[in-house]
C-alpha positions in Angstrom: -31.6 4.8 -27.8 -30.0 2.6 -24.8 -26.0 1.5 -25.0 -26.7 -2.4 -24.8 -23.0 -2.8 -24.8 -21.8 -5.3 -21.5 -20.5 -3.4 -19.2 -16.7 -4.3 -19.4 -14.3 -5.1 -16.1 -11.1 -2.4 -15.5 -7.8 -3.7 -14.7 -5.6 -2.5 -12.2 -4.1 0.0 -14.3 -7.1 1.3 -15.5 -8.5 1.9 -12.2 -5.5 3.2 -11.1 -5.8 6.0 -13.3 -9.5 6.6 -12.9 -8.4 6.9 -8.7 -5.7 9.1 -9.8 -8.8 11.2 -12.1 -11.1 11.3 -8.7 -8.2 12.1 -6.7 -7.9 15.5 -8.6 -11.5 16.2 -9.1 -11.6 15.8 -4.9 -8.7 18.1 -4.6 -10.1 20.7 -6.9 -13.4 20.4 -4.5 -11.7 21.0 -1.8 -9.7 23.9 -3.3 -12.6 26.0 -3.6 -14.0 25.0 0.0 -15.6 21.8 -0.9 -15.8 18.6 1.1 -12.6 17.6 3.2 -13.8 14.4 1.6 -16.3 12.8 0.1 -18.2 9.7 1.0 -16.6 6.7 -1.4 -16.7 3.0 0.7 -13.9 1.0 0.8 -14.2 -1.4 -2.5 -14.8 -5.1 -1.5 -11.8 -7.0 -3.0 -9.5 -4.5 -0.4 -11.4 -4.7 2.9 -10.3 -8.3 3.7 -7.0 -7.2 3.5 -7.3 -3.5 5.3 -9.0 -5.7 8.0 -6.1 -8.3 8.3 -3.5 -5.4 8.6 -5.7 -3.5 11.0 -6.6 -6.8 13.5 -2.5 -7.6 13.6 -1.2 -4.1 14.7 -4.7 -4.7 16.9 -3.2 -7.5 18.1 0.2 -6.6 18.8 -1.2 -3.3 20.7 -2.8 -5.4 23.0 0.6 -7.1 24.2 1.2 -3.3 26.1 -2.6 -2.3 27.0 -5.2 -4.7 27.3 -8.8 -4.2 24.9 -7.3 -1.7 22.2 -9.4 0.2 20.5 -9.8 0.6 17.0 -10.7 4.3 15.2 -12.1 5.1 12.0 -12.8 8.7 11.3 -14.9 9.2 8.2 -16.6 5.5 8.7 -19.1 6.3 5.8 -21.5 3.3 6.4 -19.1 1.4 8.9 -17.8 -1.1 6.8 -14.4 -1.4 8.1 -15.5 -0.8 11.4 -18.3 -3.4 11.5 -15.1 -6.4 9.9 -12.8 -5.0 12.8 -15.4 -5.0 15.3 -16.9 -8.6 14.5 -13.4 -9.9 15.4 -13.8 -9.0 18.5 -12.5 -5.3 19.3 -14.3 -2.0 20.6 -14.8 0.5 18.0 -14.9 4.3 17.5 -16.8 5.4 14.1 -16.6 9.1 13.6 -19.3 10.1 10.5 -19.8 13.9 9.6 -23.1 13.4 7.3 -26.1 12.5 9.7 -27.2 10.0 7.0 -24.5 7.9 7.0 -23.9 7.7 10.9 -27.4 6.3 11.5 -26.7 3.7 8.9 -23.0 3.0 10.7 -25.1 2.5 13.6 -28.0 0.2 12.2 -24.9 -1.9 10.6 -22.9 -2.2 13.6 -25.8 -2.9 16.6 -24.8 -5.6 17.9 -20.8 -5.4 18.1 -19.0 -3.1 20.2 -19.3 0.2 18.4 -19.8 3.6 19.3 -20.7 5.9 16.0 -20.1 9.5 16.7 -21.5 12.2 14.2 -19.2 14.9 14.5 -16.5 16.3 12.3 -13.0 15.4 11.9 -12.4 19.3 12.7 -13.0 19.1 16.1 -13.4 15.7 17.2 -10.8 13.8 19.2 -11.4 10.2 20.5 -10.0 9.8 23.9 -8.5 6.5 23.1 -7.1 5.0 19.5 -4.6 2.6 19.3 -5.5 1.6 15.7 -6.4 3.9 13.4 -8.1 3.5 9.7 -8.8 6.0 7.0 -10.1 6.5 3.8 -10.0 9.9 3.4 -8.5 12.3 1.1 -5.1 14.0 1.9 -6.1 17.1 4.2 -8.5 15.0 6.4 -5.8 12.4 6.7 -3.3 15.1 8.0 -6.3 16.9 10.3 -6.8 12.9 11.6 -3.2 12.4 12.0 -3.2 15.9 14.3 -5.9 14.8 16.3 -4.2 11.9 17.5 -0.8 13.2 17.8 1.3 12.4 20.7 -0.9 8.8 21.2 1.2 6.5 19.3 -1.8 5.6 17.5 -1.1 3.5 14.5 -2.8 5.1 11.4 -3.6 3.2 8.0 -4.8 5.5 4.9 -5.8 4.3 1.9 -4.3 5.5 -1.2 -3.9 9.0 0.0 -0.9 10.1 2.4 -1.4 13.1 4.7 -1.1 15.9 3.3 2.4 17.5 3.6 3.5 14.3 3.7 6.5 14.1 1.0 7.9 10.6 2.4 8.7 11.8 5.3 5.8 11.5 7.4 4.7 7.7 6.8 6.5 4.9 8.9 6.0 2.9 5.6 3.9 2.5 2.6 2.7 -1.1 1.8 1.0 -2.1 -1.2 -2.4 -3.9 -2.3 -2.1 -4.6 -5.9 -1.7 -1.1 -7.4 -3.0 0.5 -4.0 -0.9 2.2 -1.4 -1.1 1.7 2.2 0.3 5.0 4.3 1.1 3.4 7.8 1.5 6.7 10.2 1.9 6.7 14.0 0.7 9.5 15.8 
């Protein structure tokens, strides 16, 4: 027999803790020479906000170097990219899993996108002046490296680099019970 039970909404605290549950089930994956991380999309309710934060540092990087370019290694299905792009800015969209890249690419056609399938290992974008990831700790650290010495500004998602004990992050910002590592490479 079926559960016909509604299904029921979490609150922030609940969800908090079911994050904080993935978060360790992702680490243990990686421990044992799983994924560096996992495809999970941004949730709706936060990309309005990632995309404010991420077209203001856009905007003041273009004050000292005309067109920045945004970044987003690990792009998934280019939903971030495809909101930053639509405002206006040239995009980078680095995707590992050739699945995903070809739908970053049929999402973002018409803006000014490039989607790279490569890995995160080994890929460096010339150019980054913003920077956006959702990815788990050891990819945000490998991201961070890669752009080291830029002065690229970084935003991760509820995970800090890993290594990062507070010292790292220029700041950490808040979106309801999410955290918001700000990094400059």
């Amino acid at each position: 027999m079926g559960d016909n039970r509604e299904p029921r909404e979490l609150d922030a605290e609940e969800l908090g803790r079911t994050i904080e549950l993935l978060y360790d089930a992702f680490h243990t994956v990686e421990s044992v020479g799983g994924s560096l991380s996992p495809f999970v999309p941004t949730q709706d309710y936060v990309e309005e906000p990632i995309t404010v934060l991420l077209e203001a540092f856009l905007e003041r990087a273009a004050l000292s170097r005309p067109n920045p370019v945004f970044y987003e290694p690990g792009c998934g299905t280019a939903k971030i990219t495809g909101r930053v792009a639509a405002r206006g800015y040239y995009a980078v969209c680095l995707e590992l899993d050739a699945e995903l890249a070809k739908l970053a690419a049929k999402n973002t056609r018409s803006l000014l996108v490039d989607v790279v399938q490569g890995d995160l290992a080994t890929f460096s974008p010339r150019r980054a002046d913003v920077a956006y990831a959702y990815l788990l700790p050891r990819a945000v650290r490998m991201a961070l490296e890669a752009l080291e010495g830029r002065g690229t500004i970084m935003l991760s998602l509820d995970y800090p680099a890993e290594g990062d004990k507070g010292q790292l992050a220029v700041t950490e910002l808040r979106i309801m019970h999410r955290g918001i590592y700000v990094y400059r490479a």
